[in-house]
mmCIF file as gemmi writes it, N, C-alpha and C atoms, coordinates in Angstrom:
data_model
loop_
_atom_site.group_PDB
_atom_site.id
_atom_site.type_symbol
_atom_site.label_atom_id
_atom_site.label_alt_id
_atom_site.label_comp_id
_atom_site.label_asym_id
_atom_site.label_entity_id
_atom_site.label_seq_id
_atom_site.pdbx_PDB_ins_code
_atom_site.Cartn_x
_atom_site.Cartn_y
_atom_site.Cartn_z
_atom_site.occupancy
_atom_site.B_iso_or_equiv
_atom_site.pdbx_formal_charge
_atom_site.auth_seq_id
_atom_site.auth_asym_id
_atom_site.pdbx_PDB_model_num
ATOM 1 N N . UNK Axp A 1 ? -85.55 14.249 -14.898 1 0 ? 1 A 1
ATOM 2 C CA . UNK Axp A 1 ? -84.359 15.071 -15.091 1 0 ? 1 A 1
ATOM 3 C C . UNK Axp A 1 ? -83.812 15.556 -13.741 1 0 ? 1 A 1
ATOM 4 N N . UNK Axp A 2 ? -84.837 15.568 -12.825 1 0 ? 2 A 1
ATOM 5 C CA . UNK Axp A 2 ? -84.615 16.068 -11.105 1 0 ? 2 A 1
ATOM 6 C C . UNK Axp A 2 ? -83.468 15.286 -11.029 1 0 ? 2 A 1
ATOM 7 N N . UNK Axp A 3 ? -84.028 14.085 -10.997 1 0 ? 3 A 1
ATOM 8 C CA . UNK Axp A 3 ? -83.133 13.108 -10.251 1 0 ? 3 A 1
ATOM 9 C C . UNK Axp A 3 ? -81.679 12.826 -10.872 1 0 ? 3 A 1
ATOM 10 N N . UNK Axp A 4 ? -81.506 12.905 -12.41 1 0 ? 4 A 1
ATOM 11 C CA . UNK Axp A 4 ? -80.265 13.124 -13.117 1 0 ? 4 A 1
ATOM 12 C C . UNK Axp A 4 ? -79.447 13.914 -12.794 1 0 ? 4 A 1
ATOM 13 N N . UNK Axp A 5 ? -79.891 15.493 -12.335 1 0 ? 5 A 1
ATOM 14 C CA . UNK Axp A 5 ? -79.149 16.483 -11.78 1 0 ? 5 A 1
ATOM 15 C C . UNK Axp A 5 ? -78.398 16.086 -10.151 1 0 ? 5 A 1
ATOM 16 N N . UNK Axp A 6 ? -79.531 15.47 -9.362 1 0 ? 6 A 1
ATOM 17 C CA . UNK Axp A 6 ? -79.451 15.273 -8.418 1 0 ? 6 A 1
ATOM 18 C C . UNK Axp A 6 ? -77.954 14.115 -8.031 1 0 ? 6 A 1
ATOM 19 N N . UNK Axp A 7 ? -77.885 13.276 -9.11 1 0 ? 7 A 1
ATOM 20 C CA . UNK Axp A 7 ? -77.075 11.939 -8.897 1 0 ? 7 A 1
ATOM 21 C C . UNK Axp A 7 ? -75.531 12.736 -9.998 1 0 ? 7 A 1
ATOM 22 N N . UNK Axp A 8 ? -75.366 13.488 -10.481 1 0 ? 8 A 1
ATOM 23 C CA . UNK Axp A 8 ? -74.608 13.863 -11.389 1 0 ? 8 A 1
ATOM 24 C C . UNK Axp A 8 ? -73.806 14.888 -10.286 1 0 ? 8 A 1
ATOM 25 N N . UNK Axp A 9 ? -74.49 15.641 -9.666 1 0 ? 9 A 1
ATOM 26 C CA . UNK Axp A 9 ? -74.18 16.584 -8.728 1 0 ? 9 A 1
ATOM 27 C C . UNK Axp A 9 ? -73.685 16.181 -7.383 1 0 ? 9 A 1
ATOM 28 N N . UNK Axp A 10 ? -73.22 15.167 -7.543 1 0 ? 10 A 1
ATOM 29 C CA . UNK Axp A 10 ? -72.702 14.578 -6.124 1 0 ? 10 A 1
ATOM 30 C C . UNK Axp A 10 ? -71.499 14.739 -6.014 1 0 ? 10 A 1
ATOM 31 N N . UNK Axp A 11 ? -70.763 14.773 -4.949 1 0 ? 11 A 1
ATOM 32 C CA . UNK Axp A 11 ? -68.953 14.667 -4.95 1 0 ? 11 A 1
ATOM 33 C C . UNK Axp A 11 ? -68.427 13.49 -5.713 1 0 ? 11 A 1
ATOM 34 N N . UNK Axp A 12 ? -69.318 12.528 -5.495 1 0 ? 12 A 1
ATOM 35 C CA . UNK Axp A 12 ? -68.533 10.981 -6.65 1 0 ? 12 A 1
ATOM 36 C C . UNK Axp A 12 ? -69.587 10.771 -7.676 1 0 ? 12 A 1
ATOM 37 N N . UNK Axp A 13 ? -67.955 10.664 -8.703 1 0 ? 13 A 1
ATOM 38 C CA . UNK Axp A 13 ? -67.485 10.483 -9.486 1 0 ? 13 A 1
ATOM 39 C C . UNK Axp A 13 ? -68.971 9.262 -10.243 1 0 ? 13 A 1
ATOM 40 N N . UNK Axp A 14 ? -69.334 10.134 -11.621 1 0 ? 14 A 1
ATOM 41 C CA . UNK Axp A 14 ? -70.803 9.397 -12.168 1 0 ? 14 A 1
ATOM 42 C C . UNK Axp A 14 ? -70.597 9.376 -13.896 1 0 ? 14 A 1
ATOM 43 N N . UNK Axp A 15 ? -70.613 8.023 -13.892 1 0 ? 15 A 1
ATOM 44 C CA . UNK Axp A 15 ? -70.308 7.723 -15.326 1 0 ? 15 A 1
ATOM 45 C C . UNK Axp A 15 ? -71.533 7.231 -15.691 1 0 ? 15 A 1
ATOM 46 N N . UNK Axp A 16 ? -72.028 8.256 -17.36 1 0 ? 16 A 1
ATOM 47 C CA . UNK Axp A 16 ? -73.254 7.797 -17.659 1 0 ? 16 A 1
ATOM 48 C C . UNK Axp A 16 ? -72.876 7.261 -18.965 1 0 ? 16 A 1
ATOM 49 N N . UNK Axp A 17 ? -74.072 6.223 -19.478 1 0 ? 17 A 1
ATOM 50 C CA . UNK Axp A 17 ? -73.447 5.426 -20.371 1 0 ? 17 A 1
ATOM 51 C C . UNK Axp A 17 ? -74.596 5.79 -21.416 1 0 ? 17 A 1
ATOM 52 N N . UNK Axp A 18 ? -74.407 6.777 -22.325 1 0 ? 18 A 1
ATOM 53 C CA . UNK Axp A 18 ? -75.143 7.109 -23.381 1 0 ? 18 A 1
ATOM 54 C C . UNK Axp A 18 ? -75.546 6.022 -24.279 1 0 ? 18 A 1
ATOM 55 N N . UNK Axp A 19 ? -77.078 5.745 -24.774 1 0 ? 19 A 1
ATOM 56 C CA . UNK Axp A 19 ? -77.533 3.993 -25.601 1 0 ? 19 A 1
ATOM 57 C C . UNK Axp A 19 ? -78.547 4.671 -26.594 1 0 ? 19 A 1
ATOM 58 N N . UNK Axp A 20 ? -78.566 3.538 -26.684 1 0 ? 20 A 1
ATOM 59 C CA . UNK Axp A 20 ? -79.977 2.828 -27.554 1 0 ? 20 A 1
ATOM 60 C C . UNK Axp A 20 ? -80.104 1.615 -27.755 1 0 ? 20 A 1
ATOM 61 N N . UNK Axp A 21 ? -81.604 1.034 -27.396 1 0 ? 21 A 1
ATOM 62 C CA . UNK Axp A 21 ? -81.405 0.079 -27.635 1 0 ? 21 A 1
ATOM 63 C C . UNK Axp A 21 ? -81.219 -0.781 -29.071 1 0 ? 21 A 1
ATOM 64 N N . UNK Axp A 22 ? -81.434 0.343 -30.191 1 0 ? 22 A 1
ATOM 65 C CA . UNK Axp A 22 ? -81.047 -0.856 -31.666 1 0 ? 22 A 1
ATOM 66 C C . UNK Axp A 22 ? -79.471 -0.088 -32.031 1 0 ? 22 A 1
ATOM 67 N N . UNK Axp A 23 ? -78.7 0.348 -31.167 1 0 ? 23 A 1
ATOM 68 C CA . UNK Axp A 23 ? -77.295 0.171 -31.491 1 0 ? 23 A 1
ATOM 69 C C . UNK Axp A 23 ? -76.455 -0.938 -31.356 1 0 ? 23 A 1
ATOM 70 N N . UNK Axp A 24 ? -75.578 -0.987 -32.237 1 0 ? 24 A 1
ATOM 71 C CA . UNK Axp A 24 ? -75.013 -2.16 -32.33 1 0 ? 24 A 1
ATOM 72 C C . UNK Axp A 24 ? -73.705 -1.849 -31.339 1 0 ? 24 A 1
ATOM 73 N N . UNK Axp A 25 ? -73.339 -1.417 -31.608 1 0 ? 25 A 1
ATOM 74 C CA . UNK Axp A 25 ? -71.669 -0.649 -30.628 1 0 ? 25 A 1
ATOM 75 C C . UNK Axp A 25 ? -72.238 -0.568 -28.789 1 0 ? 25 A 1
ATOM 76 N N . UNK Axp A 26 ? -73.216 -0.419 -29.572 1 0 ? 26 A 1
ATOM 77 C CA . UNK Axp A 26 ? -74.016 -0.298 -27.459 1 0 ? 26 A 1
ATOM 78 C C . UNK Axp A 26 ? -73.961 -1.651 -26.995 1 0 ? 26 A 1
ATOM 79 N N . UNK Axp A 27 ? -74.467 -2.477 -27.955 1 0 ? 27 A 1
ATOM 80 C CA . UNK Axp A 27 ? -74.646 -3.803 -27.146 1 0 ? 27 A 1
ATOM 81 C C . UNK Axp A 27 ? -73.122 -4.373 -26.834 1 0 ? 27 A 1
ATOM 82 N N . UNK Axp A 28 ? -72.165 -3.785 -27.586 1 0 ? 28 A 1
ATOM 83 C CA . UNK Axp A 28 ? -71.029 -4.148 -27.232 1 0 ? 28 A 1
ATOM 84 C C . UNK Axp A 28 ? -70.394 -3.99 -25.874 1 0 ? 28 A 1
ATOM 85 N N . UNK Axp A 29 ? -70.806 -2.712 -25.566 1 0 ? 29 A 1
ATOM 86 C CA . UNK Axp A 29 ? -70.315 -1.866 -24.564 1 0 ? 29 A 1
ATOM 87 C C . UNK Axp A 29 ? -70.96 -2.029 -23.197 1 0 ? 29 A 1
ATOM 88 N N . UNK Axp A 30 ? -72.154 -2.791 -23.714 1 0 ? 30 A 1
ATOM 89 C CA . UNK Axp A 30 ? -73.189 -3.064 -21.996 1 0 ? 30 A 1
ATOM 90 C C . UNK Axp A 30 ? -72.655 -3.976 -20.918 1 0 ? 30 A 1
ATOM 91 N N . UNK Axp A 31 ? -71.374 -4.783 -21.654 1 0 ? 31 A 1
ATOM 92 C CA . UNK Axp A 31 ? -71.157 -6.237 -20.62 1 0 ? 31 A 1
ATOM 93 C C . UNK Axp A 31 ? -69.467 -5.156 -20.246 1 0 ? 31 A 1
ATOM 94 N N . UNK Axp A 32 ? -69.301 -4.688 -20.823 1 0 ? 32 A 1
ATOM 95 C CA . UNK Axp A 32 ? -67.834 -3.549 -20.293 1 0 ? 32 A 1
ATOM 96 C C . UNK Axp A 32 ? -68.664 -2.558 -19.628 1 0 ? 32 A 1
ATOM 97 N N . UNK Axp A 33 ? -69.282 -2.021 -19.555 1 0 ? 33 A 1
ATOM 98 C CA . UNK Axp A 33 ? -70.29 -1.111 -18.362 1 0 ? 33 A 1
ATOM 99 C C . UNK Axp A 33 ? -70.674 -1.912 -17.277 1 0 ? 33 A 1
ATOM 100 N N . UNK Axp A 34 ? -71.124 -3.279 -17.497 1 0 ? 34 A 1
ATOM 101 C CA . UNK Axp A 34 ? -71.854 -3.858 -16.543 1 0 ? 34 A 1
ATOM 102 C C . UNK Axp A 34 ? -70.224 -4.17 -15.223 1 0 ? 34 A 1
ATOM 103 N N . UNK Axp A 35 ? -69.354 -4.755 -16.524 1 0 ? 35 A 1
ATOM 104 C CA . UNK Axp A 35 ? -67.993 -4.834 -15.344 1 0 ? 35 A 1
ATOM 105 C C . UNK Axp A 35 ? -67.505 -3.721 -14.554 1 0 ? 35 A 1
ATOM 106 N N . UNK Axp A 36 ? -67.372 -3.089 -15.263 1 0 ? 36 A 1
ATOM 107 C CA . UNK Axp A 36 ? -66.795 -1.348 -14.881 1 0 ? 36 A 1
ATOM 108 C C . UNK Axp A 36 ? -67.824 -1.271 -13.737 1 0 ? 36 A 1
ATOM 109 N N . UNK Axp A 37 ? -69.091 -0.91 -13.61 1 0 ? 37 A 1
ATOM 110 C CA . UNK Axp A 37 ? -69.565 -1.157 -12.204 1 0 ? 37 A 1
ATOM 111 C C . UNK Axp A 37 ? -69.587 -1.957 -11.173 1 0 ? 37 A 1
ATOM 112 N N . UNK Axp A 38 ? -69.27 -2.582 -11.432 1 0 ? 38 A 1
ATOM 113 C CA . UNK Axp A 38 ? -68.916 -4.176 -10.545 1 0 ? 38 A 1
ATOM 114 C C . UNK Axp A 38 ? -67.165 -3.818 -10.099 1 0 ? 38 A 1
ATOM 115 N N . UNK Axp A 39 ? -66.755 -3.418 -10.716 1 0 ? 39 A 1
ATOM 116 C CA . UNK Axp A 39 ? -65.309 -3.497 -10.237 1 0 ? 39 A 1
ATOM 117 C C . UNK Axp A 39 ? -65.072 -2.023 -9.314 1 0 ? 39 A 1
ATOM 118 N N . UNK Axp A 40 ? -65.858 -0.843 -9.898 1 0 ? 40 A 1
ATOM 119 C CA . UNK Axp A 40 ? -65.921 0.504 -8.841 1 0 ? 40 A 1
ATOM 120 C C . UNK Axp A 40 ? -66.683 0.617 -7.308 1 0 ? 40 A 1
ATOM 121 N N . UNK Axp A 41 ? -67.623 -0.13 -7.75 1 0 ? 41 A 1
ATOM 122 C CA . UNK Axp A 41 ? -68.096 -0.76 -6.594 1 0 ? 41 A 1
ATOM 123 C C . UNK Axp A 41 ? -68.976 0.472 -6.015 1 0 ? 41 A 1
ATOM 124 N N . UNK Axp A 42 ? -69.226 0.821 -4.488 1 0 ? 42 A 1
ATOM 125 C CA . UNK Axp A 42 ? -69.701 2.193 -4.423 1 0 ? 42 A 1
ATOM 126 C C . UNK Axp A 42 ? -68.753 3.497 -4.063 1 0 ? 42 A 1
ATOM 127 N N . UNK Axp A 43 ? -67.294 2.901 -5.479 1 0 ? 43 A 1
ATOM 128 C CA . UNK Axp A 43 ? -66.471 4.383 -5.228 1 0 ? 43 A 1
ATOM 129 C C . UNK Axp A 43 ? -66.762 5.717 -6.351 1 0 ? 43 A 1
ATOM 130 N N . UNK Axp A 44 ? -67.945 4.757 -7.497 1 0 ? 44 A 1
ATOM 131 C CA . UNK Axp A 44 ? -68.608 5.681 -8.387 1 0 ? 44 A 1
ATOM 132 C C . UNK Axp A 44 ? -69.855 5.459 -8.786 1 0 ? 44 A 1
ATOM 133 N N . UNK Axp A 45 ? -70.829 6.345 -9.534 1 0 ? 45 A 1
ATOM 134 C CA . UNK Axp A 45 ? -72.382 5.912 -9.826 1 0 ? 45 A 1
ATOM 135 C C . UNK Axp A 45 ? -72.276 5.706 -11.345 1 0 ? 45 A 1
ATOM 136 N N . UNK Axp A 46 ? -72.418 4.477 -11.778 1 0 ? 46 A 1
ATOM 137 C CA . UNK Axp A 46 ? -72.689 4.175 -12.967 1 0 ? 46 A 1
ATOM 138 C C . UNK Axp A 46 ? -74.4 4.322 -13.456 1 0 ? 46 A 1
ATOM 139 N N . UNK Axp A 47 ? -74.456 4.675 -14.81 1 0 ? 47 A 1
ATOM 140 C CA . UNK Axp A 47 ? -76.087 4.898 -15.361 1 0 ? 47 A 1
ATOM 141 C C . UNK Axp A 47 ? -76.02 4.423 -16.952 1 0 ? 47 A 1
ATOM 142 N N . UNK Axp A 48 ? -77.001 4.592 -17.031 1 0 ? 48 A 1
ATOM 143 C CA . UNK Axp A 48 ? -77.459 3.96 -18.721 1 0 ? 48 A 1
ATOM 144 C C . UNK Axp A 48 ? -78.424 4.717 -18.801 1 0 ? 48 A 1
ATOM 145 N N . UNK Axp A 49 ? -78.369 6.193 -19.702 1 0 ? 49 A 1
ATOM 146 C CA . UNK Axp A 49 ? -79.292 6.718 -20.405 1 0 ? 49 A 1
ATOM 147 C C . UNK Axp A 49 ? -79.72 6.427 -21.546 1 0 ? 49 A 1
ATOM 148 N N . UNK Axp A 50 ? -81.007 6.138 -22.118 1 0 ? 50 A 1
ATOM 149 C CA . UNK Axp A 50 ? -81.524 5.708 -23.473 1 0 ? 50 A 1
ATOM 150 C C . UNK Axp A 50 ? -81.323 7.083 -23.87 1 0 ? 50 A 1
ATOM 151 N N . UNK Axp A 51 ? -81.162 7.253 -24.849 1 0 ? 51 A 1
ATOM 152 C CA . UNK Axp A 51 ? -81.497 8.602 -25.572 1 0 ? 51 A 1
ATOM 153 C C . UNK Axp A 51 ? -82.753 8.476 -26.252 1 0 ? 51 A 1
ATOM 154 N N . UNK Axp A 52 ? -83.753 7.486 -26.777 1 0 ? 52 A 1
ATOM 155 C CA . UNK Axp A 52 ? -84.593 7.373 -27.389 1 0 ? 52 A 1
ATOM 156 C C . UNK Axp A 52 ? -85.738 7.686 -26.408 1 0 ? 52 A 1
ATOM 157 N N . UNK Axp A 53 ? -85.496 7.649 -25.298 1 0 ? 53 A 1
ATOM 158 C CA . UNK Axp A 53 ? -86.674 7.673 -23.764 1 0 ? 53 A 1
ATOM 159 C C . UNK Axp A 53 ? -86.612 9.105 -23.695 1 0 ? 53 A 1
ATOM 160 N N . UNK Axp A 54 ? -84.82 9.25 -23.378 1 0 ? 54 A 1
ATOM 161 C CA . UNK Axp A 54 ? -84.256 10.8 -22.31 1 0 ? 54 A 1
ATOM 162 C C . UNK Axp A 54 ? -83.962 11.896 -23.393 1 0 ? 54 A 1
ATOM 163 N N . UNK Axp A 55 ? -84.681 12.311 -24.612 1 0 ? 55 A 1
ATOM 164 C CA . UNK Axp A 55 ? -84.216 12.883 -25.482 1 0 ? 55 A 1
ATOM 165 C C . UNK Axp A 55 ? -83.951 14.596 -24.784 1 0 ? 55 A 1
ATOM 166 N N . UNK Axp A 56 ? -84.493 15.097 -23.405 1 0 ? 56 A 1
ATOM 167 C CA . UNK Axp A 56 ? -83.958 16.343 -23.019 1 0 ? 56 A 1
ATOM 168 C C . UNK Axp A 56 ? -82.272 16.283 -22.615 1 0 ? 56 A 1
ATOM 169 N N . UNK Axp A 57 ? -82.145 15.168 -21.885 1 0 ? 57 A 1
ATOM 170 C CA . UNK Axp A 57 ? -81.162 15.082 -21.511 1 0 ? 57 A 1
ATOM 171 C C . UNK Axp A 57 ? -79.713 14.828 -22.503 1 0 ? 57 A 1
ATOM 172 N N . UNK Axp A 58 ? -80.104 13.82 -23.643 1 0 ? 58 A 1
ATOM 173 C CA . UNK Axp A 58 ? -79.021 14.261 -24.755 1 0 ? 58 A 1
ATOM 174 C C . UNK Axp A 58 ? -79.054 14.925 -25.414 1 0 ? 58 A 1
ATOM 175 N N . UNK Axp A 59 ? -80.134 16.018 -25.642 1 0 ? 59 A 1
ATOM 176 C CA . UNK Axp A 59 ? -79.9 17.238 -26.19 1 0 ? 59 A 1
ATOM 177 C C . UNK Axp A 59 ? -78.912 18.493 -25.148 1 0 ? 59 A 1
ATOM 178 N N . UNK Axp A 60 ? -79.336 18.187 -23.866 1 0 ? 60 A 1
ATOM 179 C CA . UNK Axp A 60 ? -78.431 18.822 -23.326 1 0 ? 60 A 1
ATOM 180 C C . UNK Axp A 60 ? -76.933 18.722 -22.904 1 0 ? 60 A 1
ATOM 181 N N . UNK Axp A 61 ? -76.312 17.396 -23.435 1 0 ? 61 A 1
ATOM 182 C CA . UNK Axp A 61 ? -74.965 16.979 -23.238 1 0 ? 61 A 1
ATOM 183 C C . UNK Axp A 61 ? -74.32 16.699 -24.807 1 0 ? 61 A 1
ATOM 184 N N . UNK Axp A 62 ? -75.348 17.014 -25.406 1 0 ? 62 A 1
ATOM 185 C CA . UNK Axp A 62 ? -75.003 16.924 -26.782 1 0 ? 62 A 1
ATOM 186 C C . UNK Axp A 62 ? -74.412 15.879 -27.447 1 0 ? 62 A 1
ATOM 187 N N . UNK Axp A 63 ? -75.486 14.973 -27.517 1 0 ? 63 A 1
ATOM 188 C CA . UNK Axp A 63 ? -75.069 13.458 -27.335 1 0 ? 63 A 1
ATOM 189 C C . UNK Axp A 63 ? -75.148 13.536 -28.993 1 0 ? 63 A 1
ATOM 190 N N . UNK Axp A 64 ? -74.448 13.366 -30.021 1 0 ? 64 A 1
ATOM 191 C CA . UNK Axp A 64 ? -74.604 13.211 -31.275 1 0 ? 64 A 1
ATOM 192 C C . UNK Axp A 64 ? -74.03 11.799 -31.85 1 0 ? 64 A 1
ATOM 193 N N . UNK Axp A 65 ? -73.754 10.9 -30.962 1 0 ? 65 A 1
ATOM 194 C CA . UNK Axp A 65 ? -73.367 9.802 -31.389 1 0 ? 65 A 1
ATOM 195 C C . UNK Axp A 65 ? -73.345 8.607 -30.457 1 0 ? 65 A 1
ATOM 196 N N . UNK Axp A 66 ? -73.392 7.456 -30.548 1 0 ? 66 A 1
ATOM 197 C CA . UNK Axp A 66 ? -73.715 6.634 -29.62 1 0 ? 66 A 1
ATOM 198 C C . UNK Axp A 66 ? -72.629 5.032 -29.922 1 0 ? 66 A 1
ATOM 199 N N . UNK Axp A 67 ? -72.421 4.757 -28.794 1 0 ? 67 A 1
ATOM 200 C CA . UNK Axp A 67 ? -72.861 5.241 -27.194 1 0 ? 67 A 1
ATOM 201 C C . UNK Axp A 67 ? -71.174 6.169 -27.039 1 0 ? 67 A 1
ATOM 202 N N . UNK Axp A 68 ? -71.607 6.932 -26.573 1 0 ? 68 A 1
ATOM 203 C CA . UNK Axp A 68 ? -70.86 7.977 -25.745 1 0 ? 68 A 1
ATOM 204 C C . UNK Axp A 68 ? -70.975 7.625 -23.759 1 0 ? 68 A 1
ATOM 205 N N . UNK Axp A 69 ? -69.503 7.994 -23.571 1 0 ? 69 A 1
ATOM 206 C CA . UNK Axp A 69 ? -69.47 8.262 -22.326 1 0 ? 69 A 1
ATOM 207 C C . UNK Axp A 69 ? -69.626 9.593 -21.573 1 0 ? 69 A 1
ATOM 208 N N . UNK Axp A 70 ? -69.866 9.363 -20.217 1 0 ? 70 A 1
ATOM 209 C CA . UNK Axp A 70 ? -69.374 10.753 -19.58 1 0 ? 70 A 1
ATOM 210 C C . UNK Axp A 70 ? -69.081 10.438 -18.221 1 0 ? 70 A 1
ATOM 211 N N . UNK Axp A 71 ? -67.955 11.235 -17.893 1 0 ? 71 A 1
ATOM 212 C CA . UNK Axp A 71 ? -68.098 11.247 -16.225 1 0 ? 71 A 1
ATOM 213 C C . UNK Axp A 71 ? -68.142 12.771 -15.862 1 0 ? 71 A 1
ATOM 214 N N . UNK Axp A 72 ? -69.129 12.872 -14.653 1 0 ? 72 A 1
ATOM 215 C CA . UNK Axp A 72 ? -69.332 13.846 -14.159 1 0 ? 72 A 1
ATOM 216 C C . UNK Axp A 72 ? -68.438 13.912 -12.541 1 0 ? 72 A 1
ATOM 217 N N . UNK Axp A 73 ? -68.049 15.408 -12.66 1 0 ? 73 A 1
ATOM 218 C CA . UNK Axp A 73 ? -67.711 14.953 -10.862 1 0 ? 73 A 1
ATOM 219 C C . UNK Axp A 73 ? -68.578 16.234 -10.429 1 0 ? 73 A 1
ATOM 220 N N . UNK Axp A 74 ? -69.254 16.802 -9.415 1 0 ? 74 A 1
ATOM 221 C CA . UNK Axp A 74 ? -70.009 17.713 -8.77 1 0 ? 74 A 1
ATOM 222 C C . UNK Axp A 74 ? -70.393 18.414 -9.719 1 0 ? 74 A 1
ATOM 223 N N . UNK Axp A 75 ? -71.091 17.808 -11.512 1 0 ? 75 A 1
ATOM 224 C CA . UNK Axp A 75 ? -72.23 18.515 -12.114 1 0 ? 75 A 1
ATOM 225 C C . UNK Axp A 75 ? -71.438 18.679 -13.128 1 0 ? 75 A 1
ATOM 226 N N . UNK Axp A 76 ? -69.55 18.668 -13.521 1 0 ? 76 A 1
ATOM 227 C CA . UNK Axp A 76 ? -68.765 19.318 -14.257 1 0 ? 76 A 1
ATOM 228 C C . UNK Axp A 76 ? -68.767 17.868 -15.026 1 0 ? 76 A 1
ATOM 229 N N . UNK Axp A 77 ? -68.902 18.025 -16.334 1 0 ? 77 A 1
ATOM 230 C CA . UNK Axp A 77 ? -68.352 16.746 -17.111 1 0 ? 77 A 1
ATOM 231 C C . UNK Axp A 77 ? -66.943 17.161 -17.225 1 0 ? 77 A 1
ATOM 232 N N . UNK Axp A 78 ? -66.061 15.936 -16.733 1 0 ? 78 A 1
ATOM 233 C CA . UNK Axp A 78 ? -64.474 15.512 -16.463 1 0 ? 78 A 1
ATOM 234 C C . UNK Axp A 78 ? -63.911 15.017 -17.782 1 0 ? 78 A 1
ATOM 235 N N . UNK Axp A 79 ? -64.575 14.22 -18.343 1 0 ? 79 A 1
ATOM 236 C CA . UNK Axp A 79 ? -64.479 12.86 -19.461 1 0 ? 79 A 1
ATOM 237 C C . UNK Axp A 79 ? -65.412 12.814 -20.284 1 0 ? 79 A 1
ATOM 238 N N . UNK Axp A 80 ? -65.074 12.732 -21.552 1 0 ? 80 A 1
ATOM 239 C CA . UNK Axp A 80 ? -66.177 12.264 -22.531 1 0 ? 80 A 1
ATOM 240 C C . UNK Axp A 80 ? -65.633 11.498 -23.927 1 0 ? 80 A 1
ATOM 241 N N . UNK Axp A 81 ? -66.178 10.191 -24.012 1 0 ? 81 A 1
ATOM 242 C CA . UNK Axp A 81 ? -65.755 9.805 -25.042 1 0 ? 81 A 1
ATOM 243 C C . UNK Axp A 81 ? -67.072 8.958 -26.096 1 0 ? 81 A 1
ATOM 244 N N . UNK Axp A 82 ? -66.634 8.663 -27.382 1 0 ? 82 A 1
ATOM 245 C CA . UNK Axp A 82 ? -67.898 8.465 -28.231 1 0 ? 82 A 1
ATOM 246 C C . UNK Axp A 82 ? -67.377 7.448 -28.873 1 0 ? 82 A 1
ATOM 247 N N . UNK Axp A 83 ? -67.937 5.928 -29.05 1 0 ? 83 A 1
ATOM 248 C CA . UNK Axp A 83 ? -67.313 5.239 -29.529 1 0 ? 83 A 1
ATOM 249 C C . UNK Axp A 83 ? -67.487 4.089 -28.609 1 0 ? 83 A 1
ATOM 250 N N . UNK Axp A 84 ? -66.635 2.964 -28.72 1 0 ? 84 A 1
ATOM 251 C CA . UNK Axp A 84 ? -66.203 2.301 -27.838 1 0 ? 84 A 1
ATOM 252 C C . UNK Axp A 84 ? -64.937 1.868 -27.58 1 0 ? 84 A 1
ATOM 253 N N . UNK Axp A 85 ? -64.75 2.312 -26.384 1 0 ? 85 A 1
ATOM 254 C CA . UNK Axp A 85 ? -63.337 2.679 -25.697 1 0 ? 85 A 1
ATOM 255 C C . UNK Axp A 85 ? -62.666 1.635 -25.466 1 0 ? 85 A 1
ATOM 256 N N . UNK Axp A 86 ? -61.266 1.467 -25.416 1 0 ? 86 A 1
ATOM 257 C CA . UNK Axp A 86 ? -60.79 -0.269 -23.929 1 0 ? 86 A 1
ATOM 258 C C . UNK Axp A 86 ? -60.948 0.141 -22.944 1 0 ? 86 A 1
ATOM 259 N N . UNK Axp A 87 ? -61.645 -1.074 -21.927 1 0 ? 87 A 1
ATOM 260 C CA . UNK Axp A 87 ? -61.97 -0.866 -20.648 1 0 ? 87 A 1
ATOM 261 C C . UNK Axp A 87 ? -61.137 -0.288 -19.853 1 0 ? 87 A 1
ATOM 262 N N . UNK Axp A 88 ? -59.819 -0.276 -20.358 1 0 ? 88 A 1
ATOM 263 C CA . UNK Axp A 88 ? -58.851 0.533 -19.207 1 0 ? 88 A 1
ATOM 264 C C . UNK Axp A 88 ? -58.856 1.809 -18.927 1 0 ? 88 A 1
């Protein structure tokens, strides 16, 4: 959780990608995450939290549905969406 705080709390811009692995909508969303990092390059920190592993951590962002997004900028969630979004 150190290190979650630690990478969330940075000046750039950190999109975490709320999962599981027996979701179906997740597996959708992993090859549009995988691009989305590839195309930000190192102008943001992309992540993939399991919730089934990290269960403190989606209790504390109040992850009630999956996969959910978030972007954080210096610790503040900016963005949040639940579902799966268009990549734009």
């Amino acid at each position: 959780m150190s290190e979650f705080n630690e990478i969330i709390n940075s000046s750039k811009p950190t999109l975490v990608d709320f999962y599981a692995d027996w979701c179906g909508p997740c597996k959708v969303m992993s090859p549009i995450i995988e691009q989305t990092k590839n195309s930000l390059g190192d102008e943001a920190t992309v992540l993939k939290i399991n919730i089934d592993n990290n269960t403190e951590v989606a209790r504390k962002y109040q992850i009630r549905s999956i996969p959910t997004l978030l972007i954080f900028k210096e610790g503040e969630v900016v963005w949040r969406q639940s579902g799966v979004p268009q990549k734009e």
